[in-house]
Steps between C-alpha positions, in 0.01 A plus 500: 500500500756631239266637219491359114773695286520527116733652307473678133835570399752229544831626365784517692353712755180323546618166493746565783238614702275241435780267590550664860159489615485168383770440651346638813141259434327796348197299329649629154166411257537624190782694280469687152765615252422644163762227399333187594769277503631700762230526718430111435856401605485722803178289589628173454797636775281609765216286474233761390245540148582706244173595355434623145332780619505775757168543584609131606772635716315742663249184578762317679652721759446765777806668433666649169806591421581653158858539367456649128712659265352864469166742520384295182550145642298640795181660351495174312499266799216723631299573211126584544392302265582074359734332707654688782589499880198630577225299398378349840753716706260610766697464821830389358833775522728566282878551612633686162857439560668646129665831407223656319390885508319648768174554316491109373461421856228756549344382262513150576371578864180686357409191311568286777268690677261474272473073484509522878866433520817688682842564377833571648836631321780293653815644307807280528835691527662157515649244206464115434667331788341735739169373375592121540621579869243730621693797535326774300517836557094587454343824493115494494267759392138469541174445709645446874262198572614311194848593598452309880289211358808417293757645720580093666580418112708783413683499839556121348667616122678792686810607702369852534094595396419857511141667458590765330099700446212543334466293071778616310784622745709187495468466113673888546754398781615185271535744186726698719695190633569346125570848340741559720671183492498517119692798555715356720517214270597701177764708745687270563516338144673814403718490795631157480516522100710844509741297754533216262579763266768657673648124586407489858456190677140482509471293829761729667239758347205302688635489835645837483094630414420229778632689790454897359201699367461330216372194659130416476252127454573563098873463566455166728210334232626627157884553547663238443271393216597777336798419507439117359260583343245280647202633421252220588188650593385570807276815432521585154580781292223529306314524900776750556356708230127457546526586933758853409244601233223430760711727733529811242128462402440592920813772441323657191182492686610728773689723312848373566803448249703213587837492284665178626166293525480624143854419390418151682208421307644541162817288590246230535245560206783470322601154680200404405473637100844307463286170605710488831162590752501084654844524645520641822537918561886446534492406168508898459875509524547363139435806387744688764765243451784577231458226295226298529246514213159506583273330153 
């Protein structure tokens, strides 16, 4: 018997996912969004309730995935007190799947704990189409016995599932994974934008990174939106910023100085103060870009 499976969080993330396992006859009972309409229309789609509330969600399935903007978002959706994920969670698990700090999650799993519940950190390294085909890259954090109850559904939203440890150590392996990438991300911004600059042909300039050193995932994703800019989002900037400042709070913490990760972050805070943070983190090559005027 495939068990019950809500979801709080239906964005683009969460509504993919929901679609695969429905896809895959995954009793889907119940979604949530703090944007009704959206969590109603998702419904409608897939043939399962949206209730009004998420004590009300937690009522209606075994299994719960939660796909939520940041730490905030989180400690709201499990509040200890008036209408939360909690009330009458005894037995149910949580499968935490956002990019939220590593003491959010902590935190989450001792009041879990506490209304009888389990929770499990499944960090997605992965975009939008990856969660519609069922080819995430997940790595879980958490209690191990949660982790292989749920293992047959993750194997099921994933091309590659990793258990990466004890609460909190895939929230700190997917802080690593998007600060980099933001760096990678902003790098080659610069790079492409200086080329412009100097009249290059900019996909001569792309297949010539391609096949040398400079070649990376950025370069294959982002490139040649840079250059069109096409910035329709796919994981945002205003993400961008809120996952490298989550990385540099874990830096500061253990005494390190980061330079780039900081240069990074400000590229995008300032994406964001210019009212730029819904297009998509390539969108940080119109401010590289000779040119192009960001508002």
């Amino acid at each position: 018997m495939k068990p019950k499976i809500a979801f709080t969080g239906v964005g683009r993330m969460g509504a993919n996912m929901a679609r695969r396992l429905h896809d895959l006859a995954y009793p889907i009972t119940a979604v949530f969004d703090i944007h009704r309409p959206t969590a109603e229309a998702l419904a409608a789609e897939i043939h399962a309730a949206a209730p009004a509330t998420l004590a009300e969600v937690t009522a209606a399935a075994d299994v719960h995935f939660t796909v939520v903007t940041d730490d905030a978002a989180m400690r709201a959706i499990f509040a200890p007190q008036g209408d939360s994920l909690l009330a009458g969670a005894r037995n149910k698990i949580f499968v935490n799947c956002a990019t939220l700090s590593p003491g959010i999650h902590a935190e989450v799993e001792r009041a879990a704990r506490t209304a009888g519940a389990a929770t499990l950190e499944a960090c997605m390294a992965s975009s939008i189409p990856q969660a519609r085909d069922g080819t995430l890259y997940l790595m879980c954090g958490g209690d191990r016995s949660a982790f292989e109850c749920v293992e047959p559904v993750l194997k099921d939203l994933s091309a590659s599932l990793r258990y990466v440890g004890e609460t909190g150590r895939a929230a700190q392996v997917k802080a690593l994974v998007n600060m980099v990438m933001n760096i990678h991300t902003a790098a080659l911004a610069e790079g492409l934008g200086l080329a412009d600059a100097l009249g290059l042909d900019l996909g001569l300039v792309r297949e010539v990174f391609s096949q040398t050193g400079a070649a990376s995932r950025v370069l294959q994703t982002d490139g040649e939106d840079m250059q069109k800019r096409d910035h329709a989002c796919f994981f945002s900037a205003a993400h961008a910023a809120k996952d490298s400042a989550i990385a540099l709070d874990l830096a500061h913490q253990s005494g390190l100085q980061l330079p780039l990760a900081e240069a990074t972050l400000a590229q995008y805070r300032r994406l964001v103060e210019l009212g730029l943070g819904g297009l998509d983190k390539s969108a940080i090559a119109e401010l590289t870009f000779l040119g192009r005027s960001p508002r």
